[in-house]
C-alpha positions as a Markdown table, in Angstrom:
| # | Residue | x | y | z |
|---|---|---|---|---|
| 1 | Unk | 85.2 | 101.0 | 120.0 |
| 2 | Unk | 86.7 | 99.9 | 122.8 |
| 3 | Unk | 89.9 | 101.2 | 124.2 |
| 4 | Unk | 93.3 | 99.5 | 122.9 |
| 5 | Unk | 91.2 | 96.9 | 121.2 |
| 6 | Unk | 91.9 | 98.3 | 117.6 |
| 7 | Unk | 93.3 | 97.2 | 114.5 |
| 8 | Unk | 93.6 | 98.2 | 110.7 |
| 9 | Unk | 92.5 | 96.7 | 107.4 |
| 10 | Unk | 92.9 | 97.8 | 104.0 |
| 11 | Unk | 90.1 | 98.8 | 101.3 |
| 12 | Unk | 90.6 | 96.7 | 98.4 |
| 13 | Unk | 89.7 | 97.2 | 94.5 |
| 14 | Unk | 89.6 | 94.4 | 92.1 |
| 15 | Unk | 89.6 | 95.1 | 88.9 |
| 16 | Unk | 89.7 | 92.6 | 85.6 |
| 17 | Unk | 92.3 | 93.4 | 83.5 |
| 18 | Unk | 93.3 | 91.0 | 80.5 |
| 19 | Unk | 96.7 | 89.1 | 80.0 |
| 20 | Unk | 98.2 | 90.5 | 76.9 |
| 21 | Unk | 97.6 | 87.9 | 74.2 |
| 22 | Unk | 94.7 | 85.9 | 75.8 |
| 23 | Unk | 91.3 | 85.9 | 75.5 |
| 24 | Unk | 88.6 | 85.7 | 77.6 |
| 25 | Unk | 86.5 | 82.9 | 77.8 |
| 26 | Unk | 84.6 | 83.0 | 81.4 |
| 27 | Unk | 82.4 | 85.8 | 81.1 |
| 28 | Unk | 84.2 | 88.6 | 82.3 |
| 29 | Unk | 84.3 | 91.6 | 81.3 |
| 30 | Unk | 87.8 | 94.0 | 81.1 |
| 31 | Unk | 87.3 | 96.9 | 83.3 |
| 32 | Unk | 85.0 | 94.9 | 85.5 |
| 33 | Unk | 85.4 | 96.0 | 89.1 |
| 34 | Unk | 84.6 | 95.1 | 92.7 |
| 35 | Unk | 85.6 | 96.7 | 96.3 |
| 36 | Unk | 86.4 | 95.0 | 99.6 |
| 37 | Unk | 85.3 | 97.3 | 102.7 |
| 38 | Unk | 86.3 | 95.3 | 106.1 |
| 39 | Unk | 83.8 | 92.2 | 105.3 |
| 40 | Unk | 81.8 | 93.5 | 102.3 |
| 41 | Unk | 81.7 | 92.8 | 99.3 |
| 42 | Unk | 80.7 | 95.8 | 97.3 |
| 43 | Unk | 79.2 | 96.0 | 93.4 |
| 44 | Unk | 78.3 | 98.8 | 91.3 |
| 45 | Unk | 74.7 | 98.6 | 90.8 |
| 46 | Unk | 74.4 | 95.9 | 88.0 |
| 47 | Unk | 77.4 | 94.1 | 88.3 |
| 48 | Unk | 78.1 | 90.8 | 88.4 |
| 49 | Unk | 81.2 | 88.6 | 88.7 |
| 50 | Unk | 81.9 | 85.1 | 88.6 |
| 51 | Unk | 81.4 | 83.3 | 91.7 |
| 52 | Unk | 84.3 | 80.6 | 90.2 |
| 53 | Unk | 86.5 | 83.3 | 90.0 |
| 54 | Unk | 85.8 | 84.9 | 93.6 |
| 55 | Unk | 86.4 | 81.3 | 94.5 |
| 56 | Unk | 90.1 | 81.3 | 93.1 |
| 57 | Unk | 90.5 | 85.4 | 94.9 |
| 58 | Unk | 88.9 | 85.3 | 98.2 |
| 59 | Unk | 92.4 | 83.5 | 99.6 |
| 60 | Unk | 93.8 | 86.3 | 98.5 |
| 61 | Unk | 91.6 | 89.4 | 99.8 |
| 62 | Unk | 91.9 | 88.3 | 103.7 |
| 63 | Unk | 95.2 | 88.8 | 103.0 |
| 64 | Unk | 95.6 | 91.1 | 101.3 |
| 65 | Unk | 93.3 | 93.5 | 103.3 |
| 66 | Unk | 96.1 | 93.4 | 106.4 |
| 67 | Unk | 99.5 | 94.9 | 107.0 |
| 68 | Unk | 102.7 | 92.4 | 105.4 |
| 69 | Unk | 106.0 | 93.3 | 104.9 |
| 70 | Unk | 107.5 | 95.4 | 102.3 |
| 71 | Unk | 109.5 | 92.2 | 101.0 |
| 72 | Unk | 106.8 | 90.0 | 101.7 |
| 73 | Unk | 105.1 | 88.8 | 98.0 |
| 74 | Unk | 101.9 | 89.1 | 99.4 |
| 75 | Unk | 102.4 | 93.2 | 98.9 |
| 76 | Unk | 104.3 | 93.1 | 96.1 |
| 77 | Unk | 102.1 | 90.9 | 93.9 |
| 78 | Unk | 99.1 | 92.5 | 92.9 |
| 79 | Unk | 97.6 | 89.9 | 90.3 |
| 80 | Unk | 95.8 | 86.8 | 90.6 |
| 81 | Unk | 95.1 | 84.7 | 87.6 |
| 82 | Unk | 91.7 | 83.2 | 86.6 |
| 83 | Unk | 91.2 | 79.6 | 88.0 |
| 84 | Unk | 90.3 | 78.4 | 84.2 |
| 85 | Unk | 93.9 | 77.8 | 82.3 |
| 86 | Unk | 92.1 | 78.5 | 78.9 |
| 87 | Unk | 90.7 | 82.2 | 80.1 |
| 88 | Unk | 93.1 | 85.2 | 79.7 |
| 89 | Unk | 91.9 | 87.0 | 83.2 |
| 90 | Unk | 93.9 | 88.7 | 85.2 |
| 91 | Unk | 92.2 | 90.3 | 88.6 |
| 92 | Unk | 94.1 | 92.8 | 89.8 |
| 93 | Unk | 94.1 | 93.5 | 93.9 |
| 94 | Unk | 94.8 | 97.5 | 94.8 |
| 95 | Unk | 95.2 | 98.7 | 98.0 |
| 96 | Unk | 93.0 | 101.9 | 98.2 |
| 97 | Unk | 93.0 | 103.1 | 101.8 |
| 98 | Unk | 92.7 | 101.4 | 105.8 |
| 99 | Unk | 90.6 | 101.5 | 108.1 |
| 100 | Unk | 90.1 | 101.1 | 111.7 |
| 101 | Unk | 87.7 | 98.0 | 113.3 |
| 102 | Unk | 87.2 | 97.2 | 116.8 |
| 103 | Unk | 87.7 | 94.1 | 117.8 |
| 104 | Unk | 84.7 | 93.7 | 119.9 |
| 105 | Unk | 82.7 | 95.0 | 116.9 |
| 106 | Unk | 83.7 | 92.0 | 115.2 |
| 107 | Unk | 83.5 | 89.2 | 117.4 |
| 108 | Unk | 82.2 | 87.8 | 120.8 |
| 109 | Unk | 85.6 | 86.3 | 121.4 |
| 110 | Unk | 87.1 | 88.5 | 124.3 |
| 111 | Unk | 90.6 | 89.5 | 123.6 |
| 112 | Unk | 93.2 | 88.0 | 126.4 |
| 113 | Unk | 94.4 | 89.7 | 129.0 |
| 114 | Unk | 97.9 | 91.7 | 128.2 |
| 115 | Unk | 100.6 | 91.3 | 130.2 |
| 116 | Unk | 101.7 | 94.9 | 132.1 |
């Protein structure tokens, strides 16, 4: 890492949990889970999940991996229906820890200079 150049990102779980009264009709699975580590996507050995339905969450993992507001919906709201209207799926986004990335670790983009 270089010095000053650091920032922090939340470890995400999502987990498939289903609406009460619905039905699933896309292939998942209840209890189905994934984790989001910086920019990895990581399965159990075995697992599969809908690419559709990563489709209609991956808006909502960039975001939900950085620091928002404590009145900001975007921490408050942890569930994210599925993209088909007929399937019961709910994916539910946890929080489950941060950590630290350098930015030059990430990206070839130099950081501007800071004022100071």
């Amino acid at each position: 890492m270089t010095a000053g150049d650091e920032f922090t990102l939340y470890d995400l779980r999502v987990d498939v949990v289903l609406r009460a009264g619905a039905a699933l009709v896309c292939g998942h699975r209840e209890g189905e889970a994934f984790r989001v580590i910086g920019e990895d996507l990581v399965f159990d050995a075995g697992a599969t999940f809908s690419f559709y339905a990563l489709s209609a969450l991956l808006p909502f993992l960039a975001a939900k991996q950085r620091m928002t507001d404590d009145n900001d919906w975007m921490t408050t709201d942890t569930e994210v229906a599925c993209s088909d209207p007929n399937c019961g799926a709910l994916f539910r986004i946890t929080r489950t820890g941060q950590r630290t990335f350098s930015h030059a670790d990430v990206t070839r983009v130099p950081l501007p200079p800071r004022d100071g």
